[in-house]
N, C-alpha and C positions, 0 to 999 in steps of 0.2 A: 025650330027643329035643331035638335043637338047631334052634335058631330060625334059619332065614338069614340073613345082613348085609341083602339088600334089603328081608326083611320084619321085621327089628328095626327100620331106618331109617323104611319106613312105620308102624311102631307107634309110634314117639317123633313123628313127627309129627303123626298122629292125638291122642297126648295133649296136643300142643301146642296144636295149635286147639282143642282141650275146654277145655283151660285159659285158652283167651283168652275162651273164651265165657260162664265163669265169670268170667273176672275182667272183662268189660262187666256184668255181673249184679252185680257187688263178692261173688261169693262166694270173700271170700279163701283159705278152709282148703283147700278143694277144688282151687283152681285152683293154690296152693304145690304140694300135693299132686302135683296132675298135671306139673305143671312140673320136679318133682323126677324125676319117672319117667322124664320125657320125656330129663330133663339127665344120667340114670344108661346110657341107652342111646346118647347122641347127644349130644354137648356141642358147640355154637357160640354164635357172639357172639349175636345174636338170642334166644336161648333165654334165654342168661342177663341178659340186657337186659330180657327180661320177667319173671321169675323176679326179678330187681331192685325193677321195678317193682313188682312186689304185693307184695315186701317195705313198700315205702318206703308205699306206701297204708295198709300195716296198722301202720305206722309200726315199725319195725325198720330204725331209720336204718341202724345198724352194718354187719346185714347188707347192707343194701341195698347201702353204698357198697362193701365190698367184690366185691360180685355185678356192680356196675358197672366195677370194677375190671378184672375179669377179664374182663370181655367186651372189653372195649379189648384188654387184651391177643392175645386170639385176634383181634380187626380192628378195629387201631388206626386204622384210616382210617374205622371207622364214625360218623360224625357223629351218628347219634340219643343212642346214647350216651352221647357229650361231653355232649350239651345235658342229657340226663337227667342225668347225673352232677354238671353245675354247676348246675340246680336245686337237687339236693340238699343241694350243699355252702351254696346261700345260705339253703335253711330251715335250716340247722345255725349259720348267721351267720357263715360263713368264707366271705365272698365274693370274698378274697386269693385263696383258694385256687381257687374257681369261677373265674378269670377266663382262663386258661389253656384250660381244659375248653371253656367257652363259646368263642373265640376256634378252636377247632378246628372247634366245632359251623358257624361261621359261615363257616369257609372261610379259606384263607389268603389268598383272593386278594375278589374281588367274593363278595357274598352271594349264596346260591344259594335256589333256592325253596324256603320251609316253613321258612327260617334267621331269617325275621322276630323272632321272639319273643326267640330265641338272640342278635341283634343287639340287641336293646331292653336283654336283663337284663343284656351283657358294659358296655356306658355306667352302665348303674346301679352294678355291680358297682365300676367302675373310681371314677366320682365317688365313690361310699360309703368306696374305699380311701382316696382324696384327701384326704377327710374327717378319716378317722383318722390319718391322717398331719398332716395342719396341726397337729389338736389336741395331738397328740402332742408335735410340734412346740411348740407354744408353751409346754405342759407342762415341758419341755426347759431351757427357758427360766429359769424359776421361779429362785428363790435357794436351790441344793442345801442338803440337813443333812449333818453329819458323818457317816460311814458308821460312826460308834462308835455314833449316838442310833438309826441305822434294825436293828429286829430283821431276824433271818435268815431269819424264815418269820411270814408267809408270803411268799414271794420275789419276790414283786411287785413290794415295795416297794425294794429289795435290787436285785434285778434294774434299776431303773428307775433308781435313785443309779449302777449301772454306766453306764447311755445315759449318765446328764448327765457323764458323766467321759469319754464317747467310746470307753468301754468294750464296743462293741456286740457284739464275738462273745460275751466273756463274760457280759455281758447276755443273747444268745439263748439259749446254753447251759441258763442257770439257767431261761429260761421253760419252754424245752423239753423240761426235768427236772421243772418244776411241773406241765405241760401231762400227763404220764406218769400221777398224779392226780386231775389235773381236766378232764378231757379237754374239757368242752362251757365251761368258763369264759370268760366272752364278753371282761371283761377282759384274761385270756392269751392269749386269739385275736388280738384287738388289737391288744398290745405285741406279741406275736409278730410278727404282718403288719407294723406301722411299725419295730420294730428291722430285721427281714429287708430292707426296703426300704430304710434306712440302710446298710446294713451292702453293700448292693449298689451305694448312691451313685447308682446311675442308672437304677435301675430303673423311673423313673417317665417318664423320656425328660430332655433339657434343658429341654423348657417348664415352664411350673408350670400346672397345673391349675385350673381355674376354680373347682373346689369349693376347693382352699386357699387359691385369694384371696379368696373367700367369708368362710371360717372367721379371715382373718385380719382382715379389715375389721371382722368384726363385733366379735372380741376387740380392736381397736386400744386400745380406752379402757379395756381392762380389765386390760394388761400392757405394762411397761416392759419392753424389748427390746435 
């Protein structure tokens, strides 16, 4: 006996709201569960958007961000989304990479209502990059060693004698060979985010950033430049 397309569709919706209603209760297993049922019968962004979500609750970042992934893809114009998706990326401390996501969440144009929060964390996001960038920067700076005394791994180090030689693609390279590895390494995240920003030259606009005049005021006394 085959089920009809109308009443498969109202069956995946039915498990959908079970599943929401489990997951306001935090009953995560139940509510994956139904979510999964729901997404094998009728797969849309919303589905997988929540389906994400009680990923990311029950902490399955992985999963999560992929499941966010893919909901973008089926509607990329969905804002909830973006914001969920660059949450996630700033509990993971890639807030380089949140900033784009958020930046959708909040509209291209004037904020729209419910984009409060998405507005608040894309400033943070941006100062926190700022940050990493000054220091990096000044890092930069420093009186390099010979690339015969720096070992080859771990390639941080390696990597980072390429920046000071204005080496940047090949500098990313190597992070991003390292990164294959270490995927959560908040140092590679980093270097990663500040070389990529080098290596783009302007991606941070012409101004400089209030958080780098920050980090540089504060290091003035502690690096000849």
């Amino acid at each position: 006996m085959c089920v009809a397309p109308s009443q498969s569709k109202f069956i995946a919706q039915a498990k959908h709201q079970q599943a929401l209603e489990l997951l306001e209760k935090q009953q995560l297993a139940g509510a994956l569960r139904l979510l999964g049922e729901s997404l094998a019968q009728e797969e849309t962004s919303e589905r997988w958007n929540d389906w994400s979500v009680a990923q990311f609750t029950a902490g399955q970042l992985v999963e999560a961000e992929q499941g966010f992934l893919y909901a973008l893809e089926l509607d990329p114009e969905n804002r909830e989304v973006a914001g969920n998706l660059g949450v996630l990326l700033i509990e993971c401390e890639r807030e380089h990479e949140a900033i784009p996501f958020l930046e959708r969440a909040v509209g291209a144009s004037d904020a729209i209502a419910g984009s409060g929060t998405a507005d608040v964390l894309l400033t943070v996001c941006k100062d926190t990059v700022a940050t990493w960038l000054a220091e990096f920067q000044i890092q930069l700076r420093q009186t390099p060693l010979p690339l015969e005394q720096i070992p080859r791994w771990p390639l941080t180090k390696y990597a980072f004698r390429l920046a000071q030689l204005g080496e940047s693609h090949a500098a990313l390279e190597m992070v991003l060979y390292n990164r294959h590895f270490h995927i959560s390494d908040v140092e590679l995240i980093r270097m990663q985010a500040c070389i990529e920003i080098l290596y783009r030259h302007d991606a941070l606009g012409p101004q400089v950033s209030p958080a780098i005049e920050t980090v540089r005021a504060r290091s003035a006394g502690e690096h000849e430049f």
